[in-house]
N, C-alpha and C positions, 0 to 999 in steps of 0.2 A: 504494500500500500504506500501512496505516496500522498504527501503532504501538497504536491502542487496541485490536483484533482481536485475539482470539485463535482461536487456531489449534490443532487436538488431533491430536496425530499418534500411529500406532502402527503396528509392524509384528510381522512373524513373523521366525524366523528368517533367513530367505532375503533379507528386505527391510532388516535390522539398518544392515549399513554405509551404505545407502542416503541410510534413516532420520536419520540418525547427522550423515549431509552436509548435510544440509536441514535439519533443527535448526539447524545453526551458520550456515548458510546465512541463513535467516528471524531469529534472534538477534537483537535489537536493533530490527528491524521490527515485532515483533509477541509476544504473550504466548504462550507455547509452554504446553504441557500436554503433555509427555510420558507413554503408558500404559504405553508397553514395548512390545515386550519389552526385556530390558538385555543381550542379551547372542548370538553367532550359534550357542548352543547350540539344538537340536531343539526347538520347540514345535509350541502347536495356533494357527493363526492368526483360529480361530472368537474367541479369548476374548479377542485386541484389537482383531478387526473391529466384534465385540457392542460393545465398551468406548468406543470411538470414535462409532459409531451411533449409541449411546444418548446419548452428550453432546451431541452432534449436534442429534438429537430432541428436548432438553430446550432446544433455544436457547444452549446455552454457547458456540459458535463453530461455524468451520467444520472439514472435518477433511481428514486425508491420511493415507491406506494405502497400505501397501506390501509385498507379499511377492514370491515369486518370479516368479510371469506376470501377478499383480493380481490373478484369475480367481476366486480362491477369497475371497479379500477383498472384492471385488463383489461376488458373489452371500451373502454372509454381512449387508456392511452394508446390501443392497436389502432384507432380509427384514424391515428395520423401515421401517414406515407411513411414517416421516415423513423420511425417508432417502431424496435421488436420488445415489448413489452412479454415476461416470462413472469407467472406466477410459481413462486417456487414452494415448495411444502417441506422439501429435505436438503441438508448437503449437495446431495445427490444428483439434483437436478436443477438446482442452483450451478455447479459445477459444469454439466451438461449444455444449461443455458447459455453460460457465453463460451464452452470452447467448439459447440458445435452449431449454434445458430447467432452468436455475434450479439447476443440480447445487450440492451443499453438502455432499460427499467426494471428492475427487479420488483415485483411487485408479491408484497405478504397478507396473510390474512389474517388479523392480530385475535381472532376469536376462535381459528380451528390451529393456530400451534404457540405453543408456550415462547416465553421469552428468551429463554436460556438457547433454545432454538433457532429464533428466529436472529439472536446473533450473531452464531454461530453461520447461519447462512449467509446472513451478511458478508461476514469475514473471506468464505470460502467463492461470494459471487467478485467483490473484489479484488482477492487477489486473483483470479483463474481468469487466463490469456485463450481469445481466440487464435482456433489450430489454423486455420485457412485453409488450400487446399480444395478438396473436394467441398469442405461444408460451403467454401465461398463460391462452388460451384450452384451449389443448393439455393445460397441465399439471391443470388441474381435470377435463377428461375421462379422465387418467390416476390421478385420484384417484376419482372416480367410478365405472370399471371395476374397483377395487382392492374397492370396495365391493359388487360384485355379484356374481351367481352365473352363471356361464358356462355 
């Protein structure tokens, strides 16, 4: 992990405390950009899925979501071009996510996995380098089909 990286993180309400652990967590590692939300009152998690994605897309870093199952945070930051937003549930597949699909959101579900976990995958989506290769064979034909008419 590197200290010059930044990082944008946001969540909804459901994902707040999570959020909140991981911020202090990453602190000192890395440039944080907090979007919000501030607070574990009710919100929409469209508006810091969009807030995330789009920094994302613009090259300012990478990013991490988090609401209550991920699920609505995924599918929010997939709907931008330039966004592979990866819900991750283990090590496992955190790991997976970026060396074989390039993923640049990691997005948690702060209500189906405990915390000790979800920093854990933190750690492991950070530091883990895409392979290139064939997967970057992969991910141009997933840019390609984004482009066509089914």
């Amino acid at each position: 992990m590197s200290k010059k990286e930044k990082i944008i993180i946001g969540s909804d309400h459901g994902g707040f405390e999570l959020k909140e652990v991981i911020v202090r967590h990453l602190e000192g590692w890395f440039y944080i950009d907090n979007v919000g939300c501030d607070s574990d009152k009710s919100c929409d998690y469209p508006v810091y899925g969009q807030k995330v994605a789009g920094k994302v897309a613009n090259g300012e870093g990478q990013g991490i979501l988090i609401c209550g199952t991920g699920i609505g945070m995924s599918i929010t930051a997939n709907r931008n071009s330039k966004v592979r937003a990866a819900l991750c549930l283990n090590e496992y597949m955190a790991r997976m996510s970026r060396m074989h699909n390039n993923a640049n959101i990691l997005v948690l579900g702060a209500r189906v996995i405990g915390t000790g976990l979800a920093l854990d995958i933190v750690d492991v989506w950070l530091k883990t380098k895409f392979d290139g290769g064939r997967h970057q064979k992969r991910l141009e034909l997933i840019d390609k089909a984004e482009h066509s008419k089914y």
